[in-house]
The first five atom37 places (N, CA, C, CB, O) and aatype in JSON, in Angstrom:
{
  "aatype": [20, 20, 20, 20, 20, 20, 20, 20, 20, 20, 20, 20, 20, 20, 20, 20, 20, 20, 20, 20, 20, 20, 20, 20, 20, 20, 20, 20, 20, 20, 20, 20, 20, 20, 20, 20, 20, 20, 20, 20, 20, 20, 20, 20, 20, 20, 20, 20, 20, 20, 20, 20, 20, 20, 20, 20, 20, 20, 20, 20, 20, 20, 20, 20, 20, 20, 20, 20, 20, 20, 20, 20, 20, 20, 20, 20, 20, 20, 20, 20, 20, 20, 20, 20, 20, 20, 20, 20, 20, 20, 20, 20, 20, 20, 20, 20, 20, 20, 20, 20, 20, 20, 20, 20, 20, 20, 20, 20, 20, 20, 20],
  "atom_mask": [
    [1, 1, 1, 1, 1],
    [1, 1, 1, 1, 1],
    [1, 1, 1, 1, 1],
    [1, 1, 1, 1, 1],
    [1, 1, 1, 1, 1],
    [1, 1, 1, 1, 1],
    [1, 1, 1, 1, 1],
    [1, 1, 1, 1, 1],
    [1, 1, 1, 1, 1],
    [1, 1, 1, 1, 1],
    [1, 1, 1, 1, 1],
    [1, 1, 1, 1, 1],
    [1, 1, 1, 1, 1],
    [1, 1, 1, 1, 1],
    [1, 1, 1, 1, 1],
    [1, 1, 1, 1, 1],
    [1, 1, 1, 1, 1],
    [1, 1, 1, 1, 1],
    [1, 1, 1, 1, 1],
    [1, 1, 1, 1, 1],
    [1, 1, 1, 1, 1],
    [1, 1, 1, 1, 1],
    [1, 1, 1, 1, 1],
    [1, 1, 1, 1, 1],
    [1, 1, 1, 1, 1],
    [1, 1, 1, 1, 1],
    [1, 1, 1, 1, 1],
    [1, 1, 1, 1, 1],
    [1, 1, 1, 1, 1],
    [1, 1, 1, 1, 1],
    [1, 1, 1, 1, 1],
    [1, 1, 1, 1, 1],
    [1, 1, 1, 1, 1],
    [1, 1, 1, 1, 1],
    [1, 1, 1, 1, 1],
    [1, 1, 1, 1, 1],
    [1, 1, 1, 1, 1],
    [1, 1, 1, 1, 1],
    [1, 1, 1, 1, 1],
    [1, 1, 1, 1, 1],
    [1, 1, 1, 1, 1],
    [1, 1, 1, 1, 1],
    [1, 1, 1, 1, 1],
    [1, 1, 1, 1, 1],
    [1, 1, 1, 1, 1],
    [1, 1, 1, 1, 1],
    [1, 1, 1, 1, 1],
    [1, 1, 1, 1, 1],
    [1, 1, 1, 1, 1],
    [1, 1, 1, 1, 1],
    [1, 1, 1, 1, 1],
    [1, 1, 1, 1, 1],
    [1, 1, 1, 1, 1],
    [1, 1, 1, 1, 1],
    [1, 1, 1, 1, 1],
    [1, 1, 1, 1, 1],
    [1, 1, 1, 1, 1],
    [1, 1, 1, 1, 1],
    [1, 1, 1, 1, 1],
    [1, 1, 1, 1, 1],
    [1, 1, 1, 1, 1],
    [1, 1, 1, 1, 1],
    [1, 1, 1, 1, 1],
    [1, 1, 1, 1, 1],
    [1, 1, 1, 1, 1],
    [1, 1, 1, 1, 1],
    [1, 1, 1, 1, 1],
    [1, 1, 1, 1, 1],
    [1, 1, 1, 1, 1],
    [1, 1, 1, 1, 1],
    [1, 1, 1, 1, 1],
    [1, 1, 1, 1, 1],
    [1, 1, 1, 1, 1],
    [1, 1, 1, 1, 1],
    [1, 1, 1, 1, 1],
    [1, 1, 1, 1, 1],
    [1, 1, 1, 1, 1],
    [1, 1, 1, 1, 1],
    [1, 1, 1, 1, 1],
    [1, 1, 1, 1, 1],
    [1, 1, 1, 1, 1],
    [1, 1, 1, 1, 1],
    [1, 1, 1, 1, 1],
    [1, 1, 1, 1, 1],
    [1, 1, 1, 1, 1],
    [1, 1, 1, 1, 1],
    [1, 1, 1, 1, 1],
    [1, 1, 1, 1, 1],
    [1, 1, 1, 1, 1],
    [1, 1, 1, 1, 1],
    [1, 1, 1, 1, 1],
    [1, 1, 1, 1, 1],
    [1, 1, 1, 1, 1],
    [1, 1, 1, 1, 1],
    [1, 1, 1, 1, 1],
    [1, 1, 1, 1, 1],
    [1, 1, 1, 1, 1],
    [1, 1, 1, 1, 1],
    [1, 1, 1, 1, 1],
    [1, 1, 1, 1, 1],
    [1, 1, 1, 1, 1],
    [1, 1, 1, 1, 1],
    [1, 1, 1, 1, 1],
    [1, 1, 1, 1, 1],
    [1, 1, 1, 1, 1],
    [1, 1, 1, 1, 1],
    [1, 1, 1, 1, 1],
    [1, 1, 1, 1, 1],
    [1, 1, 1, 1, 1],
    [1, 1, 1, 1, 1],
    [1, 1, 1, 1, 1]
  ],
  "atom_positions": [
    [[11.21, 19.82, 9.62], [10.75, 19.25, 10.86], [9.93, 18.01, 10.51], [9.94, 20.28, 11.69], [8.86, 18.1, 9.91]],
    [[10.54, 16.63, 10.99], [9.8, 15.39, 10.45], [8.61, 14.96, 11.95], [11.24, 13.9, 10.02], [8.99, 15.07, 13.11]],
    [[7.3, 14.52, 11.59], [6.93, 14.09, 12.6], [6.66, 12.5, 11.46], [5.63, 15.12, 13.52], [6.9, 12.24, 10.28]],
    [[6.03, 11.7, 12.69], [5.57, 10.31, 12.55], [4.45, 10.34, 12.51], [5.88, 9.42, 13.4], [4.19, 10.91, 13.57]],
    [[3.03, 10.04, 11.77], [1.15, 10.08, 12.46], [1.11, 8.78, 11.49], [-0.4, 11.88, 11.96], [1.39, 8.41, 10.35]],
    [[0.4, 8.22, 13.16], [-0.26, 7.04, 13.28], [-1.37, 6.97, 13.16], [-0.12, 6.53, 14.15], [-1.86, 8.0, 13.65]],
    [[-2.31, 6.17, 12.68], [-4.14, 6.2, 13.11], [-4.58, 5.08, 12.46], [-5.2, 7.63, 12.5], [-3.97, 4.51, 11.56]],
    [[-5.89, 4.67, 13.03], [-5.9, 3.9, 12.56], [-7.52, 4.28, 11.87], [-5.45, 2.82, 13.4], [-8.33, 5.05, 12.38]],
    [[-7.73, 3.34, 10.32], [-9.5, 4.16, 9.53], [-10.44, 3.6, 10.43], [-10.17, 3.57, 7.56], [-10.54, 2.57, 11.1]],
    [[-11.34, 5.02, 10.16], [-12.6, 4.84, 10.9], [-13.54, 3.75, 9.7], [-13.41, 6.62, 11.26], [-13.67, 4.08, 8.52]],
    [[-14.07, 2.57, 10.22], [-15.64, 1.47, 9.44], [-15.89, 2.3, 8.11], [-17.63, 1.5, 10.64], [-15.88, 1.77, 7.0]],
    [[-16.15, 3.82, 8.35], [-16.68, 4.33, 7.44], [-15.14, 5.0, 6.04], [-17.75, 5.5, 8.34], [-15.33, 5.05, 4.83]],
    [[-14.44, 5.21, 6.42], [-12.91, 4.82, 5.21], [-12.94, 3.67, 4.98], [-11.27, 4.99, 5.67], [-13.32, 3.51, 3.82]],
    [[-12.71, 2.67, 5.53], [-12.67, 1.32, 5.29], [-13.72, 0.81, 4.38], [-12.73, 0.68, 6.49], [-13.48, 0.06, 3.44]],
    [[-14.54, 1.1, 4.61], [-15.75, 0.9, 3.58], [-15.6, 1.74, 2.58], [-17.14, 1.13, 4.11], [-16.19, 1.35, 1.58]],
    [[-15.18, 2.5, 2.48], [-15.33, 3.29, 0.92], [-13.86, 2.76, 0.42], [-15.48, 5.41, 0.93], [-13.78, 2.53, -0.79]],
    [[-12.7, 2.53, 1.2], [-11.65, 2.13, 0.59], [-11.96, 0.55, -0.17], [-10.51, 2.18, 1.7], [-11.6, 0.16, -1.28]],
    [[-12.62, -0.04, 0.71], [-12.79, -1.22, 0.3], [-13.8, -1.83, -1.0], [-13.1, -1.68, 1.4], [-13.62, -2.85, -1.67]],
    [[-15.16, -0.55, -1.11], [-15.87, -0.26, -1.82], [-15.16, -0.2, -3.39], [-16.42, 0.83, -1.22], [-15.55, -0.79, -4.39]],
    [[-13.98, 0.72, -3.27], [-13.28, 1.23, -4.43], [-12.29, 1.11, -4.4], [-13.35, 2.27, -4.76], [-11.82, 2.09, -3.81]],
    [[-11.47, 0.4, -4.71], [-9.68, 0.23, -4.88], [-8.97, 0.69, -5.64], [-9.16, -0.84, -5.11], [-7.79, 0.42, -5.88]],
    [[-9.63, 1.43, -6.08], [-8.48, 2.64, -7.02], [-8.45, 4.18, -6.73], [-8.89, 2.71, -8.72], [-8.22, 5.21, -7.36]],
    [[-8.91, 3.67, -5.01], [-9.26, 4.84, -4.09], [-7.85, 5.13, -3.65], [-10.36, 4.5, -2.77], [-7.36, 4.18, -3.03]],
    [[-6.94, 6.3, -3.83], [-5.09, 6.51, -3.5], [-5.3, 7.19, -2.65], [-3.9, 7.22, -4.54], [-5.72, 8.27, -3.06]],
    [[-5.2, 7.11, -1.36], [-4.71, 7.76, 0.11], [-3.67, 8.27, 0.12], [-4.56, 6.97, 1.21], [-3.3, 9.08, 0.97]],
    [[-2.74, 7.73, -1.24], [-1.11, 8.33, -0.7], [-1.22, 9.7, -1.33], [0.53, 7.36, -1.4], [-0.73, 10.74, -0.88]],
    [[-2.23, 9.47, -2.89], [-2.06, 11.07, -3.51], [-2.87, 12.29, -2.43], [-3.0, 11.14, -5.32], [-2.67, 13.47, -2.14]],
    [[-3.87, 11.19, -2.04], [-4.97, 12.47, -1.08], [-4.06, 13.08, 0.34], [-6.8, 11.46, -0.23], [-4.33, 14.11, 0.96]],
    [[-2.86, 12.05, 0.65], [-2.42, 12.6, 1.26], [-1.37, 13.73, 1.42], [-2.4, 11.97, 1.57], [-1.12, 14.67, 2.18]],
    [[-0.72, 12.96, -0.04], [0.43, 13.95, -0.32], [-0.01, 15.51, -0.92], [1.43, 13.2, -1.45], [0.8, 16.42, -1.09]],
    [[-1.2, 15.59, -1.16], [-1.61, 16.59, -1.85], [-1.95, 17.79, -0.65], [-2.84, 16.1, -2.8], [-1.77, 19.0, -0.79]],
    [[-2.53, 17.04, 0.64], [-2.65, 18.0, 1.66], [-1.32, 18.47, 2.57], [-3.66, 17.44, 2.51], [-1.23, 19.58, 3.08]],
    [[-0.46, 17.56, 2.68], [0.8, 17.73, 3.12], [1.55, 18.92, 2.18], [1.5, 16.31, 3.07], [1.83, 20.02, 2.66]],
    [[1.79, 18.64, 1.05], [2.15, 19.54, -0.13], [1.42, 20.84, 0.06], [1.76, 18.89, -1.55], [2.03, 21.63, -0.66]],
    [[0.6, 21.38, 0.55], [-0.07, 22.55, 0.42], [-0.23, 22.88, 1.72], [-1.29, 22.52, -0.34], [-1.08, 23.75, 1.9]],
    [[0.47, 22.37, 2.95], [1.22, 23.06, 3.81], [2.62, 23.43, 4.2], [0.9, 22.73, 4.5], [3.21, 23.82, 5.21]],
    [[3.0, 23.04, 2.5], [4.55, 23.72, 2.28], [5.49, 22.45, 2.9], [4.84, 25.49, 3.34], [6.68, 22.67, 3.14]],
    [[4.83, 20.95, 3.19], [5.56, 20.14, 3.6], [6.25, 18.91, 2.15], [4.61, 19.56, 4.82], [6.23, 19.21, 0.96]],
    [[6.78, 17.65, 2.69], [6.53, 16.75, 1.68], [6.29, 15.41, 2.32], [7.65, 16.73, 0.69], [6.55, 15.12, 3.49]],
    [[5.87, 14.8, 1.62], [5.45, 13.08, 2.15], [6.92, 12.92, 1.85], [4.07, 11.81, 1.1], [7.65, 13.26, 0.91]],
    [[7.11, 12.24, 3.04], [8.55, 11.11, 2.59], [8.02, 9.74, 2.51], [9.96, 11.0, 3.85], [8.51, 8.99, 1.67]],
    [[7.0, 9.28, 3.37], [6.8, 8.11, 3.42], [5.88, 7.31, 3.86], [7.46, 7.86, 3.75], [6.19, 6.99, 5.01]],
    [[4.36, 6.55, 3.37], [3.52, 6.23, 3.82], [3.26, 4.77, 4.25], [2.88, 6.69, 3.18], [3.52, 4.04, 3.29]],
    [[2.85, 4.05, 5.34], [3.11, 2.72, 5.14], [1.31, 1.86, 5.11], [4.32, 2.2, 6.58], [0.79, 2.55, 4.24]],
    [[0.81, 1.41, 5.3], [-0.35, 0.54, 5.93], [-0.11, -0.34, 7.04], [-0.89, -0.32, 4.97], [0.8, -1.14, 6.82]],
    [[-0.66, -0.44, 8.15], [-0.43, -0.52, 9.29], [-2.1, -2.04, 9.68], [-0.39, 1.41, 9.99], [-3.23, -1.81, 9.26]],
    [[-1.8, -3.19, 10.4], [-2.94, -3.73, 10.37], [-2.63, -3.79, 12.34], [-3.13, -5.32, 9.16], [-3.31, -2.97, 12.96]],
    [[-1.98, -4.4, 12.93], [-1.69, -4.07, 14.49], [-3.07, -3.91, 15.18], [-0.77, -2.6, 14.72], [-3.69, -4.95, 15.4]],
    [[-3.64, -2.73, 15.53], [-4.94, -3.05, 16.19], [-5.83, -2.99, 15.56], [-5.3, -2.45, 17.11], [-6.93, -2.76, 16.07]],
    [[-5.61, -3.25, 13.71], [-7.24, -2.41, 13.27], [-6.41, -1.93, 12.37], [-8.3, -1.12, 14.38], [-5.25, -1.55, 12.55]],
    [[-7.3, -1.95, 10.94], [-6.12, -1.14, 9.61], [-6.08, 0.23, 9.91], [-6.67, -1.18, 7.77], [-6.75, 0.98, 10.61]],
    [[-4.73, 0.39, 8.88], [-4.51, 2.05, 9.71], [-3.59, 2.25, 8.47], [-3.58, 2.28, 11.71], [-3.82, 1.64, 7.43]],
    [[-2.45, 3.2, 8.63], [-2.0, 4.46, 8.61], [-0.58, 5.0, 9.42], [-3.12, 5.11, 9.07], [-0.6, 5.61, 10.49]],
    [[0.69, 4.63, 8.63], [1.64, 5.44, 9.57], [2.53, 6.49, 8.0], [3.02, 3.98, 10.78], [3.01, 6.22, 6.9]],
    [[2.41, 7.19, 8.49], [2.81, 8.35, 7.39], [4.05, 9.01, 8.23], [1.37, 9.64, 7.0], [4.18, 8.91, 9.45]],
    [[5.19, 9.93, 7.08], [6.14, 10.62, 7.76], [6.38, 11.52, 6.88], [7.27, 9.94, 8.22], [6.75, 11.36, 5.72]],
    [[6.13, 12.66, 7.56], [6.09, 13.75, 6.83], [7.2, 14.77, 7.32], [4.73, 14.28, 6.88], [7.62, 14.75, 8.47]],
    [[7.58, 15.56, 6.47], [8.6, 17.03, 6.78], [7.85, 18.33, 6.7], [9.88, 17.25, 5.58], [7.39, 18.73, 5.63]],
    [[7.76, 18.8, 7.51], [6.84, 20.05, 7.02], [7.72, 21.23, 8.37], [4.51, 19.65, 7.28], [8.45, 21.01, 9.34]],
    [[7.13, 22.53, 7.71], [8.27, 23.84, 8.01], [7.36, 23.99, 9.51], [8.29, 25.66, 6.57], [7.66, 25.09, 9.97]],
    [[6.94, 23.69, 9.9], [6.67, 23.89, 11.52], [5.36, 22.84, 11.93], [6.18, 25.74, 11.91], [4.56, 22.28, 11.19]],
    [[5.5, 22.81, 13.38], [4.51, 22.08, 14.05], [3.28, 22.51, 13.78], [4.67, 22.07, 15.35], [2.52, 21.55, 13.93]],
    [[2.63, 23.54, 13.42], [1.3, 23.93, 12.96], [0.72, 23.22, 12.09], [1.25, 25.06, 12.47], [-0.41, 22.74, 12.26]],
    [[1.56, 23.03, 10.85], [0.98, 22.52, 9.64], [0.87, 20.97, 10.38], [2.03, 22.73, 8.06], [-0.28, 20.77, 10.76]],
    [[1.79, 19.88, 10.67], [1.67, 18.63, 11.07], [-0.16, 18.42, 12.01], [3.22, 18.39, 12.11], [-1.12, 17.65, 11.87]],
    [[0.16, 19.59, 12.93], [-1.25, 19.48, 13.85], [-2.29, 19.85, 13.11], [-1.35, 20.37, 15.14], [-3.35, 19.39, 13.54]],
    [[-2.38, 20.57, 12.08], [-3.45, 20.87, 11.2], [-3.77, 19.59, 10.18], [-3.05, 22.19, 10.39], [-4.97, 19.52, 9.93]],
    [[-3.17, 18.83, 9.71], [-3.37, 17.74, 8.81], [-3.74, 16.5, 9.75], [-2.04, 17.5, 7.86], [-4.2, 15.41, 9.41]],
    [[-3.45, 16.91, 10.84], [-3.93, 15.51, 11.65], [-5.51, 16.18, 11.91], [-2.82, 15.02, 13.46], [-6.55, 15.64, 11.54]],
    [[-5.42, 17.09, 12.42], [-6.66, 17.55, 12.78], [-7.6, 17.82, 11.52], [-6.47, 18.76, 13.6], [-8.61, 18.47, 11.79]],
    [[-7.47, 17.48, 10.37], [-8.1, 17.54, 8.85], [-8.3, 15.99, 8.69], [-6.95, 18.3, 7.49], [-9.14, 15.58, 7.89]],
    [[-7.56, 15.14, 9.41], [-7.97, 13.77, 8.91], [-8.78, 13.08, 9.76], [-6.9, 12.94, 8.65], [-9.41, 12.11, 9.34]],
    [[-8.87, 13.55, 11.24], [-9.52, 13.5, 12.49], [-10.88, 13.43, 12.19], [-9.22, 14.61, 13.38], [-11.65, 12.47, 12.24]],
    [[-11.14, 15.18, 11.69], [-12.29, 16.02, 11.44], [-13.14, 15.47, 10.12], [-11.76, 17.54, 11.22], [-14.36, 15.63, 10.04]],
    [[-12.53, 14.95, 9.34], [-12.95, 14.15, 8.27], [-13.71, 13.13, 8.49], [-12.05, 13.72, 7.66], [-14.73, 12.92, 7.85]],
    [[-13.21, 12.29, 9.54], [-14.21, 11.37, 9.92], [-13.1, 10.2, 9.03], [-16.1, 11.74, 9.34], [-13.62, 9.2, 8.54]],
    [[-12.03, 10.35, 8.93], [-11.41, 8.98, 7.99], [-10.45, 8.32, 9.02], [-10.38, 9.46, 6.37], [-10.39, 7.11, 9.22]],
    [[-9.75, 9.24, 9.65], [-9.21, 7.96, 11.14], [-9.39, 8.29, 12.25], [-7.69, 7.56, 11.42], [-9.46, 9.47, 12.58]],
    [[-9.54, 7.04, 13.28], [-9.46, 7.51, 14.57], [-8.41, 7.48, 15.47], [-10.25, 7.04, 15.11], [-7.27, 7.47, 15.01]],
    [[-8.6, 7.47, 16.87], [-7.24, 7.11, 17.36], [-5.69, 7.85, 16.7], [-7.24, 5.53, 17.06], [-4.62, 7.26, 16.57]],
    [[-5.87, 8.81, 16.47], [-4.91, 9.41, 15.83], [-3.51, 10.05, 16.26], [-5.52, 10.18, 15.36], [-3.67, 11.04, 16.98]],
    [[-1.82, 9.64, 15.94], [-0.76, 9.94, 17.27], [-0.42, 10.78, 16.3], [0.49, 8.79, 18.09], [-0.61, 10.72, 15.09]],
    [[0.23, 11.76, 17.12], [1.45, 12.53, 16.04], [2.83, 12.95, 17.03], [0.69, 14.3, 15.19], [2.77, 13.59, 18.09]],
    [[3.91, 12.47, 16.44], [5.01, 12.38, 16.97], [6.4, 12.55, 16.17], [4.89, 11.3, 17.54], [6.9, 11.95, 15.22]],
    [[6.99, 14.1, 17.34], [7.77, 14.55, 16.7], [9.51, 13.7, 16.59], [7.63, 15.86, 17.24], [10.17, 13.35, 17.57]],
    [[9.87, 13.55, 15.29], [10.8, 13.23, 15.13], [11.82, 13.99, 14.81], [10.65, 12.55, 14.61], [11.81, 14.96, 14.06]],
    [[13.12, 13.34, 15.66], [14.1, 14.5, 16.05], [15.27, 13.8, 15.8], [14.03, 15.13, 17.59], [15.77, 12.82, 16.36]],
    [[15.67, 14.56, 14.71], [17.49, 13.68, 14.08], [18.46, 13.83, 15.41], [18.62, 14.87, 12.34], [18.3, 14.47, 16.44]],
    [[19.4, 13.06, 15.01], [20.35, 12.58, 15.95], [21.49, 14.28, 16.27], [21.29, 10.94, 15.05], [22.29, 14.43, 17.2]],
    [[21.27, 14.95, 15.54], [22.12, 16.18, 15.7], [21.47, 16.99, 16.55], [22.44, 16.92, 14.46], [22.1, 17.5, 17.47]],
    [[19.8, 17.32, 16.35], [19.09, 17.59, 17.26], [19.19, 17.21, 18.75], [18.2, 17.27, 16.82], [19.43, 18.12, 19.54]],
    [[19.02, 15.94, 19.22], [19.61, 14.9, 19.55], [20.75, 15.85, 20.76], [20.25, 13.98, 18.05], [20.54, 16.29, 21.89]],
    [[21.96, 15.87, 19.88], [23.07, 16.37, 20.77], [22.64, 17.71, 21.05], [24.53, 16.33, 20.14], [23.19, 18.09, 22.09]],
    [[21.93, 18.52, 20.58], [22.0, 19.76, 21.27], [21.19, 20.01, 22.61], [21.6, 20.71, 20.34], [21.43, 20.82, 23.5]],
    [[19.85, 18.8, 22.48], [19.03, 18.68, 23.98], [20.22, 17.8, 24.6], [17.18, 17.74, 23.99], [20.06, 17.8, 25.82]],
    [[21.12, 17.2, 24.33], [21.99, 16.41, 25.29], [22.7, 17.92, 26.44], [23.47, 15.33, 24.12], [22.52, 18.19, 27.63]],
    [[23.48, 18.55, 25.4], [24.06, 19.69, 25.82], [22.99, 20.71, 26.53], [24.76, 20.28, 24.62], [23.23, 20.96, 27.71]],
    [[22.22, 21.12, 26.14], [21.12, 22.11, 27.02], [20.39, 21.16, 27.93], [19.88, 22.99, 25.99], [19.57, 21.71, 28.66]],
    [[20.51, 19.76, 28.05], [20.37, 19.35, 29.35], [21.64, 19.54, 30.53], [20.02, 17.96, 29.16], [21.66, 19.7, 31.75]],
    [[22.5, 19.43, 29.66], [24.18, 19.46, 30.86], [23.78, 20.38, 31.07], [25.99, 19.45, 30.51], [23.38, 20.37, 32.24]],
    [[23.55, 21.75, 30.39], [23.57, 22.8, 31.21], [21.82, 23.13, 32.0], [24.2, 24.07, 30.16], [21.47, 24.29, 32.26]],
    [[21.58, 22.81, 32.08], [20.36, 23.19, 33.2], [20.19, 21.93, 34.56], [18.62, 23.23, 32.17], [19.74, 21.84, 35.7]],
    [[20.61, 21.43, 33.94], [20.86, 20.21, 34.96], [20.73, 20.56, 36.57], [22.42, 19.62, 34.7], [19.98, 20.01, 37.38]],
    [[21.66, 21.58, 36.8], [21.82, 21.97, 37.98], [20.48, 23.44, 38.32], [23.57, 22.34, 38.03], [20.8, 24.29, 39.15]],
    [[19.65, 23.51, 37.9], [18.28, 24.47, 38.16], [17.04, 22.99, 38.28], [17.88, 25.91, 36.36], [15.83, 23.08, 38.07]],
    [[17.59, 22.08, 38.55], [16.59, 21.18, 38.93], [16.58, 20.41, 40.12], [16.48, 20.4, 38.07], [17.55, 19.83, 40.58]],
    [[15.48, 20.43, 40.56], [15.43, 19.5, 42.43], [15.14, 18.3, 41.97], [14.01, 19.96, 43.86], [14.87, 18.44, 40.78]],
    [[15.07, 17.34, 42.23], [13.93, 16.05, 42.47], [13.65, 16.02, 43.33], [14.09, 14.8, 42.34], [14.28, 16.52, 44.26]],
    [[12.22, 15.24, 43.49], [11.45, 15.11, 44.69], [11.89, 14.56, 45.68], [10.45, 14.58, 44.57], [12.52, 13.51, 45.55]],
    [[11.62, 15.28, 47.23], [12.87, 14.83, 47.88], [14.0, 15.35, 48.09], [13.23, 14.02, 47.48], [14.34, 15.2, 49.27]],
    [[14.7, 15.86, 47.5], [16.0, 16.31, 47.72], [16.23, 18.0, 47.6], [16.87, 15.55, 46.69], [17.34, 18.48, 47.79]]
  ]
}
């Protein structure tokens, strides 16, 4: 199960990152991802509103993803923090199909 998390560092990461540059976010990250049975696929640096953070991770259920966001939250290292589930294209066709079929158990407003 891949999600996407966005965020962007809180003054106080930024300052210690900036403090020390041989400070690795990717190992600190992959190391917590890894020990919820997930893997880093892919980390980027992000500058857009404010330096940041877009990571993509695989991990065996939505728990672990909401727990590592909520570990980096709680840390005090980013704020503004998204997490968003990504859903392959095969996935994809099966909400296509379990939409055809419920389709018709739905009103819209109005009608």
């Amino acid at each position: 199960m891949q999600f996407c998390f966005t965020a962007h560092y809180t003054p106080q990461a930024l300052t210690a990152i900036i403090d020390d540059p041989t400070i690795n976010r990717y190992e600190a990250t992959k190391k917590v991802v890894e020990a919820g049975g997930g893997q880093l696929i892919s980390m980027y640096s992000t500058i857009g509103d404010g330096p940041g953070v877009l990571i993509i991770i695989d991990v065996p259920n939505p728990e672990v993803a909401y727990a590592i966001t909520a570990i980096a939250f709680a840390a005090g290292t980013v704020h503004t923090p998204k997490l968003t589930r990504l859903i392959t294209q095969e996935e994809v066709g099966k909400v296509r199909q379990k939409a055809r079929e419920l389709r018709g158990a739905y009103k819209a407003p109005g009608k």
